[in-house]
Chimera marker file (.cmm) of the C-alpha trace (Angstrom):
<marker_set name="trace">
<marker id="1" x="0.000" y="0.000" z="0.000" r="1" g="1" b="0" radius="0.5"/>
<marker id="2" x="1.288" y="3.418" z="-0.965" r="1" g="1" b="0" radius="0.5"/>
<marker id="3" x="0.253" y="5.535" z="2.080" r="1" g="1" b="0" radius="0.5"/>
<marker id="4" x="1.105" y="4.518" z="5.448" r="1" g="1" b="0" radius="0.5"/>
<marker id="5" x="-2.288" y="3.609" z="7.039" r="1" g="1" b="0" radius="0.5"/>
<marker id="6" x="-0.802" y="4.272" z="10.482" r="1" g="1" b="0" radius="0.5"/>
<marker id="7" x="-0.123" y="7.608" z="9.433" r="1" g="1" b="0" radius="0.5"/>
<marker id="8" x="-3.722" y="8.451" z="8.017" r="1" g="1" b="0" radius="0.5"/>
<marker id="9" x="-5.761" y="6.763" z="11.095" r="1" g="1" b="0" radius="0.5"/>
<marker id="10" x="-3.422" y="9.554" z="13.436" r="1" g="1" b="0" radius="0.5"/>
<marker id="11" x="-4.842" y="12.325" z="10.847" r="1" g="1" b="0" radius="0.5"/>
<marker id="12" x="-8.497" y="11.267" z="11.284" r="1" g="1" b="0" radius="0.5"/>
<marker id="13" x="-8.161" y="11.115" z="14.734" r="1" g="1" b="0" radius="0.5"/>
<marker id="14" x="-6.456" y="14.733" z="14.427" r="1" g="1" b="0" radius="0.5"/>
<marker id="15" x="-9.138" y="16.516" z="12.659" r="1" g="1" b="0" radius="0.5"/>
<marker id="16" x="-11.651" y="14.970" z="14.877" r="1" g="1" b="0" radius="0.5"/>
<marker id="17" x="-10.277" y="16.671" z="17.959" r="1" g="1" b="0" radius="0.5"/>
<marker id="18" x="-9.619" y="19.665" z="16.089" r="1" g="1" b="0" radius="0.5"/>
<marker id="19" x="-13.573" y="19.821" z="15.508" r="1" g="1" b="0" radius="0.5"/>
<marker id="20" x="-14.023" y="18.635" z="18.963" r="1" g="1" b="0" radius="0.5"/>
<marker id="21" x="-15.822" y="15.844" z="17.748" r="1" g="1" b="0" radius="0.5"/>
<marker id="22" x="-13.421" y="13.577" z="19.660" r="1" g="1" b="0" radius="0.5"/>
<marker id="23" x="-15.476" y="12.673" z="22.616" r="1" g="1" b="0" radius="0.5"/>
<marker id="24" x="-13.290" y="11.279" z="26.021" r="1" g="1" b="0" radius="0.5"/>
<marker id="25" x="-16.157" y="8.618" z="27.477" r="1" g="1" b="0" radius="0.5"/>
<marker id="26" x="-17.721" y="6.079" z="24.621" r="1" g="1" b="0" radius="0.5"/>
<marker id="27" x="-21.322" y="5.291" z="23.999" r="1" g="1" b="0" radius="0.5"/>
<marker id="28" x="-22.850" y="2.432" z="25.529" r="1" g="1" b="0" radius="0.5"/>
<marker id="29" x="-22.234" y="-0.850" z="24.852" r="1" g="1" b="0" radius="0.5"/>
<marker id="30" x="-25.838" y="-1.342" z="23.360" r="1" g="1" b="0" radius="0.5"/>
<marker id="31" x="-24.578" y="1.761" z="20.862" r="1" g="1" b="0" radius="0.5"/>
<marker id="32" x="-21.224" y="-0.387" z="20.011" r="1" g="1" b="0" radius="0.5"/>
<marker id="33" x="-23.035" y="-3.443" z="19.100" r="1" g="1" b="0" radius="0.5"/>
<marker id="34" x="-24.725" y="-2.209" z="16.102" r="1" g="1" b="0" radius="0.5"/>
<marker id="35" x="-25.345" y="-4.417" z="12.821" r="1" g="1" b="0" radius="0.5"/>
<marker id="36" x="-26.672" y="-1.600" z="10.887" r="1" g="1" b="0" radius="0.5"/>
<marker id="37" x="-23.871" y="0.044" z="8.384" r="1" g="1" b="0" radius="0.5"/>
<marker id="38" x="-21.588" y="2.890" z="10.150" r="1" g="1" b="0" radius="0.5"/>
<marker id="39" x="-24.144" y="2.051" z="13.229" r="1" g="1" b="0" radius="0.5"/>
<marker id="40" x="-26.201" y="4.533" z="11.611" r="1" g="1" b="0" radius="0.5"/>
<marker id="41" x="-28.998" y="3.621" z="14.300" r="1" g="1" b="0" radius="0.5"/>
<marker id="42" x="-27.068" y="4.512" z="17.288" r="1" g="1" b="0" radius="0.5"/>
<marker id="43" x="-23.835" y="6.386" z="16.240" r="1" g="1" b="0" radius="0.5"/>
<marker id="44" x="-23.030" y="9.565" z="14.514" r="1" g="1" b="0" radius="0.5"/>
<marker id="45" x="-20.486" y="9.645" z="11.928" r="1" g="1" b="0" radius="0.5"/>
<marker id="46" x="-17.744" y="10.835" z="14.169" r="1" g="1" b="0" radius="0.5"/>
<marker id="47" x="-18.557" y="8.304" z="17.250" r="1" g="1" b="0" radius="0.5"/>
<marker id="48" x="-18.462" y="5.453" z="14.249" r="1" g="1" b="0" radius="0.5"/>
<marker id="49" x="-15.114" y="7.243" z="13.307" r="1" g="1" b="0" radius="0.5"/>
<marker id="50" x="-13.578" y="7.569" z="16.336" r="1" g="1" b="0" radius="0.5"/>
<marker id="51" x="-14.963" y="4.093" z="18.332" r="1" g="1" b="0" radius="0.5"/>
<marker id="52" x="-15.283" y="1.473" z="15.586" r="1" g="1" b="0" radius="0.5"/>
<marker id="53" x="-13.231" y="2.370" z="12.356" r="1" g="1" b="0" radius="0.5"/>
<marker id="54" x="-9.664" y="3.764" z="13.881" r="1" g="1" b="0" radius="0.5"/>
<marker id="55" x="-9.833" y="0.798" z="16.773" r="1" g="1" b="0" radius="0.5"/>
<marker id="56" x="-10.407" y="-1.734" z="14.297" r="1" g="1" b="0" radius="0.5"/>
<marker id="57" x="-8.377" y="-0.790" z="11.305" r="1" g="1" b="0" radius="0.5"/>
<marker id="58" x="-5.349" y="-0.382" z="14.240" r="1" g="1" b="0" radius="0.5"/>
<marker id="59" x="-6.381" y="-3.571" z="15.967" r="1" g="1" b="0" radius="0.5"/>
<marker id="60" x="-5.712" y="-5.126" z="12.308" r="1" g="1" b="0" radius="0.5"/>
<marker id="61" x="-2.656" y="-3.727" z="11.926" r="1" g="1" b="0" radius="0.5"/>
<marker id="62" x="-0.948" y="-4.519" z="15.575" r="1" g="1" b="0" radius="0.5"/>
<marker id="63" x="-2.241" y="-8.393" z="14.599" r="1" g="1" b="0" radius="0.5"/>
<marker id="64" x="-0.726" y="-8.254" z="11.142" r="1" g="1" b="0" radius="0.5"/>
<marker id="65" x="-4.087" y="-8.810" z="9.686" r="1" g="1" b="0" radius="0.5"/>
<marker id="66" x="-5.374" y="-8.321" z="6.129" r="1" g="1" b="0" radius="0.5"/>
<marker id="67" x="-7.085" y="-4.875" z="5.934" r="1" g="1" b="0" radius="0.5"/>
<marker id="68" x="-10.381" y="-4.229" z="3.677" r="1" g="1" b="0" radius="0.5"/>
<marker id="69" x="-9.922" y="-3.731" z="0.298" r="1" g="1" b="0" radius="0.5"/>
<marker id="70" x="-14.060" y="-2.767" z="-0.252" r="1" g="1" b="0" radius="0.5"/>
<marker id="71" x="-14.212" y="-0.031" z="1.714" r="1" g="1" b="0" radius="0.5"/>
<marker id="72" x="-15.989" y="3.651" z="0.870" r="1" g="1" b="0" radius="0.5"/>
<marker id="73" x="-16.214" y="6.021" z="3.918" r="1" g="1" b="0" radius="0.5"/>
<marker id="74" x="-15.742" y="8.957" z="1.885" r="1" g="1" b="0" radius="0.5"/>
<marker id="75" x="-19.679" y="9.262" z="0.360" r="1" g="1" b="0" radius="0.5"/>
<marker id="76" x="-20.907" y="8.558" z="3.800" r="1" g="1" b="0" radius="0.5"/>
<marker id="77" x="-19.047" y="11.365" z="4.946" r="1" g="1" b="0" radius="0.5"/>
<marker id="78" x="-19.675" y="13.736" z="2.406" r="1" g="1" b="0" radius="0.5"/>
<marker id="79" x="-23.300" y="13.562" z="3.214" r="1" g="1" b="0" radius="0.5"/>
<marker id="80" x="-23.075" y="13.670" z="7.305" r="1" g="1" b="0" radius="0.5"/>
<marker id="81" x="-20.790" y="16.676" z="7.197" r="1" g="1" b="0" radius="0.5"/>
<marker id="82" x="-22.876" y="18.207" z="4.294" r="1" g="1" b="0" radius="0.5"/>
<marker id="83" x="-23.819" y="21.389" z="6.896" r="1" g="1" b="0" radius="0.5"/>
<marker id="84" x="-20.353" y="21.889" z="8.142" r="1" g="1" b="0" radius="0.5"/>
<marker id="85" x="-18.556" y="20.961" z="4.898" r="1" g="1" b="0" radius="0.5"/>
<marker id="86" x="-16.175" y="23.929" z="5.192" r="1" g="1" b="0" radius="0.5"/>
<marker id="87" x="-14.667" y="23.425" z="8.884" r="1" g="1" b="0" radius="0.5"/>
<marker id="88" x="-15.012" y="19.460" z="8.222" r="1" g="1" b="0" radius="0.5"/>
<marker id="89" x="-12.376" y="19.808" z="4.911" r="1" g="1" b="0" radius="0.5"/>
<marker id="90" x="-9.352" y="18.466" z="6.431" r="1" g="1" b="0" radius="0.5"/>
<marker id="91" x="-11.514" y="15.450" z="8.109" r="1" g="1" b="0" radius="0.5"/>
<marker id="92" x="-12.930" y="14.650" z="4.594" r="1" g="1" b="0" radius="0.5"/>
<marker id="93" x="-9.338" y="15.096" z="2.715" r="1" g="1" b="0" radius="0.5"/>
<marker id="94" x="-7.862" y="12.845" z="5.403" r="1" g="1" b="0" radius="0.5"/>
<marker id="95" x="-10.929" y="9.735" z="4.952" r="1" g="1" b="0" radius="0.5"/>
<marker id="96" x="-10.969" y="10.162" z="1.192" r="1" g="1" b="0" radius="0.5"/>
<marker id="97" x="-6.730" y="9.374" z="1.422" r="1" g="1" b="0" radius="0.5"/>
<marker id="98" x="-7.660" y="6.544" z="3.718" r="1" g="1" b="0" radius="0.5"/>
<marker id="99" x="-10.793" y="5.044" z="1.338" r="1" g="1" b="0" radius="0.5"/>
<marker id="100" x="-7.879" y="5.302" z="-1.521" r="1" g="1" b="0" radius="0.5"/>
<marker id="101" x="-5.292" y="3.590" z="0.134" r="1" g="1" b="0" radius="0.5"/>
<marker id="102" x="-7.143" y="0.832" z="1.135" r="1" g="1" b="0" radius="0.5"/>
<marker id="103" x="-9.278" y="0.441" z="-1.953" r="1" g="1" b="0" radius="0.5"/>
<marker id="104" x="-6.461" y="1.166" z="-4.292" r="1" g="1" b="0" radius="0.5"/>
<marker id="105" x="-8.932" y="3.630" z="-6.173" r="1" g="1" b="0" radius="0.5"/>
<marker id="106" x="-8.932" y="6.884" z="-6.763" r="1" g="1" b="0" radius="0.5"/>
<marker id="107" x="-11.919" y="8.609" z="-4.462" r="1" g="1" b="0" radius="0.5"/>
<marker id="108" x="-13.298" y="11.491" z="-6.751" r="1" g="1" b="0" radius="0.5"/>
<marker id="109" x="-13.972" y="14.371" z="-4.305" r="1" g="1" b="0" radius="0.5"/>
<marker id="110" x="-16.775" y="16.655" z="-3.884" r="1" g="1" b="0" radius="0.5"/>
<marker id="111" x="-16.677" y="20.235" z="-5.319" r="1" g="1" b="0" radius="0.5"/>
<link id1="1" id2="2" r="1" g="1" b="0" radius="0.2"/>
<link id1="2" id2="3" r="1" g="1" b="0" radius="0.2"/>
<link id1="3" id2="4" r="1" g="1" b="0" radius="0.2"/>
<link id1="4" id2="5" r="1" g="1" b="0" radius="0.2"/>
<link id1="5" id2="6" r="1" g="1" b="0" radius="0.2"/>
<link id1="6" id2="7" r="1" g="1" b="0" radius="0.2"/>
<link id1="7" id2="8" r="1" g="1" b="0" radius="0.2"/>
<link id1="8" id2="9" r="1" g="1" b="0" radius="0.2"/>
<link id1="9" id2="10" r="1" g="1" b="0" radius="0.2"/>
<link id1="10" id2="11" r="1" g="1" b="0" radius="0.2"/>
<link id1="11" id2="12" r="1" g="1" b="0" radius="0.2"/>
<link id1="12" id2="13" r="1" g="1" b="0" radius="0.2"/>
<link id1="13" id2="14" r="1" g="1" b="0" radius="0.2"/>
<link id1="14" id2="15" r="1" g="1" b="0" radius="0.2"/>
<link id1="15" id2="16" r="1" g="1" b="0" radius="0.2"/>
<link id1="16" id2="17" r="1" g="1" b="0" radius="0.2"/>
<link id1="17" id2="18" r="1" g="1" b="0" radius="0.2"/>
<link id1="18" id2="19" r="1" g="1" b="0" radius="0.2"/>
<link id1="19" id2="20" r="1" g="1" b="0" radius="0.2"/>
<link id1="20" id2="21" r="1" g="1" b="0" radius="0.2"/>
<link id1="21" id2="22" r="1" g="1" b="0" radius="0.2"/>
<link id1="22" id2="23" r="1" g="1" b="0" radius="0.2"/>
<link id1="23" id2="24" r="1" g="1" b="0" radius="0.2"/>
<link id1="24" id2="25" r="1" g="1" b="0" radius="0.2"/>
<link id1="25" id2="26" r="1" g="1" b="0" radius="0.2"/>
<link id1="26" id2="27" r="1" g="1" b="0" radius="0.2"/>
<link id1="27" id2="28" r="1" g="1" b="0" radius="0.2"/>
<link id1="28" id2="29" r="1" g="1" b="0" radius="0.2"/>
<link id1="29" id2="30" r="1" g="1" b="0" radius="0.2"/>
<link id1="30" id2="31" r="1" g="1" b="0" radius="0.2"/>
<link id1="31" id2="32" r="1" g="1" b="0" radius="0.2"/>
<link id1="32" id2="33" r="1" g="1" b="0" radius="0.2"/>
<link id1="33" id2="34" r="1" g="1" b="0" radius="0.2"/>
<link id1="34" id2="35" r="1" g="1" b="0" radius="0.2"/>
<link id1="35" id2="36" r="1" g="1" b="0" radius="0.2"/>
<link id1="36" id2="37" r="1" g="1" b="0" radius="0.2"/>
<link id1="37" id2="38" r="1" g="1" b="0" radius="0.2"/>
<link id1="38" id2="39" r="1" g="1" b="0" radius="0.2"/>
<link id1="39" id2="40" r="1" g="1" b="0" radius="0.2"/>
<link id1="40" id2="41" r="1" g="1" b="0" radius="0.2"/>
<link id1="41" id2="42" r="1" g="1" b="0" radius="0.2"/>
<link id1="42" id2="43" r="1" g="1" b="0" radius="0.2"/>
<link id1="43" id2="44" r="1" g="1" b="0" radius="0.2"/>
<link id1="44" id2="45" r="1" g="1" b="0" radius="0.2"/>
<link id1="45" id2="46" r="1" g="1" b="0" radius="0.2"/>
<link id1="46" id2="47" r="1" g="1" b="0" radius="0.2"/>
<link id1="47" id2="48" r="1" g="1" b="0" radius="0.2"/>
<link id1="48" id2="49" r="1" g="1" b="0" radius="0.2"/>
<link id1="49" id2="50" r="1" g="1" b="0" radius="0.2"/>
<link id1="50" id2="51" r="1" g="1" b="0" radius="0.2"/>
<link id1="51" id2="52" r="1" g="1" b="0" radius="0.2"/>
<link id1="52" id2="53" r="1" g="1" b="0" radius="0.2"/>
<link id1="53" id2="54" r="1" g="1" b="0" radius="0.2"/>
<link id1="54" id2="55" r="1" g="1" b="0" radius="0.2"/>
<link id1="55" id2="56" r="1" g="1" b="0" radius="0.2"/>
<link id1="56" id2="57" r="1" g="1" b="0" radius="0.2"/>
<link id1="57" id2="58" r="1" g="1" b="0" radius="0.2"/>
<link id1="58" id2="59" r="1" g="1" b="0" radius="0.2"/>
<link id1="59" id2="60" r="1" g="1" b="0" radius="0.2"/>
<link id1="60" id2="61" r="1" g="1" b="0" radius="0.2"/>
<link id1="61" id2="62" r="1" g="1" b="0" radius="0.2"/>
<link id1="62" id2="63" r="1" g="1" b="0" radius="0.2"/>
<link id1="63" id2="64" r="1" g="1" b="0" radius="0.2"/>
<link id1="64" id2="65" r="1" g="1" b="0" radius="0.2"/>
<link id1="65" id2="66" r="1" g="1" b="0" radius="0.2"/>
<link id1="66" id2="67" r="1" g="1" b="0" radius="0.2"/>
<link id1="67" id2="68" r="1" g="1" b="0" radius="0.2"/>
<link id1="68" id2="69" r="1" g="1" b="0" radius="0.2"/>
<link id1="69" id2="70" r="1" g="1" b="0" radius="0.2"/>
<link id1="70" id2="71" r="1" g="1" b="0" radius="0.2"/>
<link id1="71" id2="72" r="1" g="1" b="0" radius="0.2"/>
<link id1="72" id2="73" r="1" g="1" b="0" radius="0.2"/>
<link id1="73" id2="74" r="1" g="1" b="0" radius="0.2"/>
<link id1="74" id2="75" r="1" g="1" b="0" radius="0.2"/>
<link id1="75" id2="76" r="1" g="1" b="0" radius="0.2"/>
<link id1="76" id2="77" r="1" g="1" b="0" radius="0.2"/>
<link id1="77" id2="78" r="1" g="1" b="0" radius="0.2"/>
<link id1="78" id2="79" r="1" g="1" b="0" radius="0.2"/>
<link id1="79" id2="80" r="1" g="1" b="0" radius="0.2"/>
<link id1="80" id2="81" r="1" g="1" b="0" radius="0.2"/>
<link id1="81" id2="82" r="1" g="1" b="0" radius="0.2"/>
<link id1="82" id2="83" r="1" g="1" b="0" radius="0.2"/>
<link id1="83" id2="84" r="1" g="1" b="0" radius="0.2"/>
<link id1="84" id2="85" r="1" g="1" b="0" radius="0.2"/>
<link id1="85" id2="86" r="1" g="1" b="0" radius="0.2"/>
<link id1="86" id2="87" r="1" g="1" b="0" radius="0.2"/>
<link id1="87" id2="88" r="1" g="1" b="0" radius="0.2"/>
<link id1="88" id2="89" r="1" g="1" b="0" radius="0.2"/>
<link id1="89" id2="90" r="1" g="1" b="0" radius="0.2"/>
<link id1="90" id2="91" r="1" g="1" b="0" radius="0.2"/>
<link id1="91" id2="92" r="1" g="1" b="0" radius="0.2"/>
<link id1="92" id2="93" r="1" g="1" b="0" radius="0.2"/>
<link id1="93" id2="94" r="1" g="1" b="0" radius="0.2"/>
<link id1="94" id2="95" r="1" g="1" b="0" radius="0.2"/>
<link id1="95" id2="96" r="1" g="1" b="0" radius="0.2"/>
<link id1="96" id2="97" r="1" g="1" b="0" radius="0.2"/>
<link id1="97" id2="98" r="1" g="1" b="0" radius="0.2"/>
<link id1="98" id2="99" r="1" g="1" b="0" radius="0.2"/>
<link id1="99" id2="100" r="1" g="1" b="0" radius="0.2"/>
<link id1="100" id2="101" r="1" g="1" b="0" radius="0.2"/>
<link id1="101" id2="102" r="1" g="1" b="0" radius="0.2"/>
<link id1="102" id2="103" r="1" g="1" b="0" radius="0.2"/>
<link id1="103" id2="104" r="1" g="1" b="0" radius="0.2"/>
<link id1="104" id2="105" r="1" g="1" b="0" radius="0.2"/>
<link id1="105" id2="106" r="1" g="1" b="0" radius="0.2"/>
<link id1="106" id2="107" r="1" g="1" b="0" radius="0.2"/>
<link id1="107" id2="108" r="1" g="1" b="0" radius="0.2"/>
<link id1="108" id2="109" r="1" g="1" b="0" radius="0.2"/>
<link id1="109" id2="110" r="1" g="1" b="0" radius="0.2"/>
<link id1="110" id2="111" r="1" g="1" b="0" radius="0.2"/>
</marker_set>
């Protein structure tokens, strides 16, 4: 993979606290145990972000394990940060580098 994944997971986890999005207790384990996409039913975007993706994706990596290869955050992104698109920039620049170097696809961006 051409972008070190390490490296991208630290700059999610940066913009998230720069938007104060980061939050210092997580939700409840009922919340966690979604089985609806990005636990859409119980988690915002940022909670998903910050207490399913980045401990899973590092989780992976500290076992050595394959990491997903299908993976589009970026759309689901655009659209929960549509209202604060502007101050949420360097959040979406930072998922749309992670969708691409895990997909090995280009992610087209929104104007």
């Amino acid at each position: 993979m051409s972008a070190d994944i390490p490296s991208l997971l630290t700059d999610i986890e940066r913009a998230l606290k720069a938007l104060g999005w980061w939050q210092t207790s997580p939700p409840s384990a009922a919340a966690l145990a979604s089985t609806q996409p990005f636990c859409l039913d119980t988690l915002s975007l940022p909670q998903w972000l910050q207490f399913i993706l980045l401990p899973r994706l590092r989780a992976m990596l500290a076992a050595g394990s394959p990491l997903p290869s299908r993976i589009a955050v970026y759309p689901m992104a655009v659209e929960s940060f549509r209202e604060v698109r502007e101050q949420a920039g360097a959040l979406l620049e930072a998922i749309a580098r992670l969708d691409e170097a895990l997909s090995g696809e280009p992610v087209v961006r929104e104007p």
